[in-house]
N, C-alpha and C positions, 0 to 999 in steps of 0.2 A: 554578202547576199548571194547567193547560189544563183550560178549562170542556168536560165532559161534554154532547154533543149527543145525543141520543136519535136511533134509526135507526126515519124514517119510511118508508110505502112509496115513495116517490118519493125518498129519499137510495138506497133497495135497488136500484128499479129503474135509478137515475145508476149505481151502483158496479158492478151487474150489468152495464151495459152496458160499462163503461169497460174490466171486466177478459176481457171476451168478445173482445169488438172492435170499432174504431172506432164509435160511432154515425153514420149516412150524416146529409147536414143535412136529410132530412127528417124520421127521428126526432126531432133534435136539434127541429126546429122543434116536432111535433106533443107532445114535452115537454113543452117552454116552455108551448105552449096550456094544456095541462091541469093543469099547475104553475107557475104565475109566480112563485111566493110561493121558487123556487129562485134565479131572476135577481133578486130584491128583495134576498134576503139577500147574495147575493154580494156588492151594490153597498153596501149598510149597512157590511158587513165590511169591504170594499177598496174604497172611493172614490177613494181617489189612483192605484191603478194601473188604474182602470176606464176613469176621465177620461183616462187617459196613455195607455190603449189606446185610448180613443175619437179623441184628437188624430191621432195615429200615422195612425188608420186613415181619418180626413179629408184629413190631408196626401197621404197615396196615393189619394184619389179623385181629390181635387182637381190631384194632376199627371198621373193616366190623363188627362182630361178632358184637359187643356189639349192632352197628346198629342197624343191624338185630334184638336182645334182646329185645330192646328198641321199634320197632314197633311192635314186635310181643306181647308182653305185652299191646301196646298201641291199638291193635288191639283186645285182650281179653278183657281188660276195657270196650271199645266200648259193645261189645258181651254184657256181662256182667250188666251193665247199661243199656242193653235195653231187658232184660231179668234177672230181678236180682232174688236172693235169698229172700225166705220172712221169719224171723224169727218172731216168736211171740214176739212183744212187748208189754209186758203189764206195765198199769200202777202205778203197787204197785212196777217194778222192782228198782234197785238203778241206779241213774242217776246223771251222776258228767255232767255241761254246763248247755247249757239253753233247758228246754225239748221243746220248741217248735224249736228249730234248725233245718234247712234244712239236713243236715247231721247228720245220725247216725252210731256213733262206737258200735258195738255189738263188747266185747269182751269175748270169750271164756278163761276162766284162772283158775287155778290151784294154790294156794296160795304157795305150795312148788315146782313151778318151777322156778327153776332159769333162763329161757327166758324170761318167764311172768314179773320176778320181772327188769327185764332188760327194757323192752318197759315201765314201771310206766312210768316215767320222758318224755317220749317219746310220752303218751300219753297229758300228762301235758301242754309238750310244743304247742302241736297241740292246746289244749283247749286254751290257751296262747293265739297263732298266729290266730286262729278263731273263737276269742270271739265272742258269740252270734250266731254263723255255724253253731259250731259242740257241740253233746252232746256225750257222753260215757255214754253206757248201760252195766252191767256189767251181764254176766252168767257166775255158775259155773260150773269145768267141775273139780272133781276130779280124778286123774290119779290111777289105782292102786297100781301103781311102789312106792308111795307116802302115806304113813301108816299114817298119818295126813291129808291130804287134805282133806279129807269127815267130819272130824270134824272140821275141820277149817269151809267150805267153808256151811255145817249149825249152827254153830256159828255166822259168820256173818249174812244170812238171818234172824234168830234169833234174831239181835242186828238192825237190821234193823227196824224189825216189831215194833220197841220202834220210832225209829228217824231215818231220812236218814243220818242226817251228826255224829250220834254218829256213822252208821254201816261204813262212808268212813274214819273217823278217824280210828277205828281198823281196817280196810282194809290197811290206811297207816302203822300203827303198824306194821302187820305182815309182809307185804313184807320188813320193813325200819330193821326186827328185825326177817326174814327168819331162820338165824343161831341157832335161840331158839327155836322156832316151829321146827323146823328138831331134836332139842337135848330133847325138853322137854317135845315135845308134849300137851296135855289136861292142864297139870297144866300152859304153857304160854298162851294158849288160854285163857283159865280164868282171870289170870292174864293181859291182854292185855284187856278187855270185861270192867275188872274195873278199869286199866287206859283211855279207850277210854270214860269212864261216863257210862256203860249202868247200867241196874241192872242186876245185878249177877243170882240172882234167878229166877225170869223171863227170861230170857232168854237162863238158862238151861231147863225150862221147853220149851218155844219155839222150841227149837233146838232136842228135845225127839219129839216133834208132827210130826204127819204122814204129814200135809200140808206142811213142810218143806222139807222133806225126796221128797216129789211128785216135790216137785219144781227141786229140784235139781238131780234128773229122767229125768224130761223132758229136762232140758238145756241138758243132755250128751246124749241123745236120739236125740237133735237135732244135735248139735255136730258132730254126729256120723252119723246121716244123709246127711248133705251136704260137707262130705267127707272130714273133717278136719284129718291129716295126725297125730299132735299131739298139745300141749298148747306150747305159746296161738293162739288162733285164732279167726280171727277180719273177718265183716264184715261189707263193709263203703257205705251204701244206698246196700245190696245186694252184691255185690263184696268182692271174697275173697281175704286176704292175710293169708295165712298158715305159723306158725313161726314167729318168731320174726324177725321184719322189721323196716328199720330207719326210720326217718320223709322222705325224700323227696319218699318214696315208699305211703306213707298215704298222703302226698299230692298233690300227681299226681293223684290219685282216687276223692279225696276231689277236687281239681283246675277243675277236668270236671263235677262235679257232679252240682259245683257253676255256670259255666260258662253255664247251661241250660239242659234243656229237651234233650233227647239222642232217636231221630226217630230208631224204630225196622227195621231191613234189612230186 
């Protein structure tokens, strides 16, 4: 038999309203104020369908939100591609795809960050999935925080100036072998210079020259101009992503850059 509840005035005033008409939410709120002990009971009584409305109604904030995320992003893109970033590209730089590709990755990296060394494969894949698209431009941007990156990153230039695929093997080298360049410094850089094939000696003098030294001025000059926050940092026809980002972030930029011409608002 159903336990008998006594009609208080605030069960009167709930049922008076209910059977009038809708209460607007701000009765509903100023209610609650001056009765809370209505929302305690409720929750004592029915816990399990409170919490299963409270889930419910998380799961729907939380995919407005991302909505919202999601065009708002896709609305930067827009901007963005019809006013992009112009980085200098020159043609002595190193370039992994085919350099006549419609898409270019400009990435800003750091050989001793572990973000940078995180998006390689990431960048891989994309060259993979848009063979003959997309090319990857590589700048360097050494970090302070990082007592080897400036050596690294004209070494490589360095190793460059001999051969492009001797300078992307030890570019593989050192991210695939990060742990040693962080413990060894100079002596694994060298060390990596003559397993990647280049010459040794050459390319310590290379890496002494002032045109090296300018190169790698001007990448973090630029860097540093179009307000990259830290490495790495990519920019895909002009559009930035700041940080390390999965693929479907690179090819959401990449799918409208393919898909045409982007008219300026």
């Amino acid at each position: 038999m159903p336990r008998f509840q006594p009609f208080t005035h605030a069960t009167v005033g709930v049922l008076l309203a209910a059977c009038s008409s809708s209460p607007s939410p701000d009765q509903l709120k100023a209610s609650l104020k001056r009765h809370p002990e209505i929302l305690a009971e409720a929750i004592r009584e029915h816990p399990a369908e409170i919490m299963a409305a409270l889930r419910v109604a998380a799961e729907s904030a939380q995919k407005l939100e991302q909505g919202r995320a999601v065009r708002a992003e896709e609305e930067r893109i827009g901007r963005e591609l019809a006013h992009p970033r112009q980085p200098v590209l020159a043609d002595t730089r190193a370039v992994r795809g085919d350099r006549g590709a419609p898409v270019t990755i400009v990435v800003y990296s750091d050989f001793q960050c572990p973000y940078c060394r995180r998006d390689v494969p990431v960048l891989q894949g994309l060259l993979d999935k848009y063979k003959g698209k997309v090319r990857v431009l590589l700048k360097q941007t050494p970090l302070p925080m990082h007592p080897h990156a400036r050596s690294a990153a004209t070494m490589f230039e360095a190793v460059l100036r001999q051969n492009e695929s001797l300078a992307w093997r030890y570019f593989d080298l050192l991210f695939a072998n990060q742990e040693r360049l962080n413990a060894e410094g100079a002596r694994y850089l060298e060390a990596a210079a003559q397993q990647a094939g280049a010459d040794l000696p050459r390319a310590r003098r290379d890496a002494g020259s002032p045109a090296v030294s300018q190169v790698i001025d001007a990448d973090l000059a630029e860097f540093q101009a179009f307000g990259f926050s830290g490495t790495p940092g990519f920019l895909i026809n002009g559009v930035m992503l700041d940080g390390a980002h999965p693929p479907e972030d690179f090819e959401r930029v990449i799918d409208r850059v393919l898909a045409g011409p982007v008219a300026a608002p």
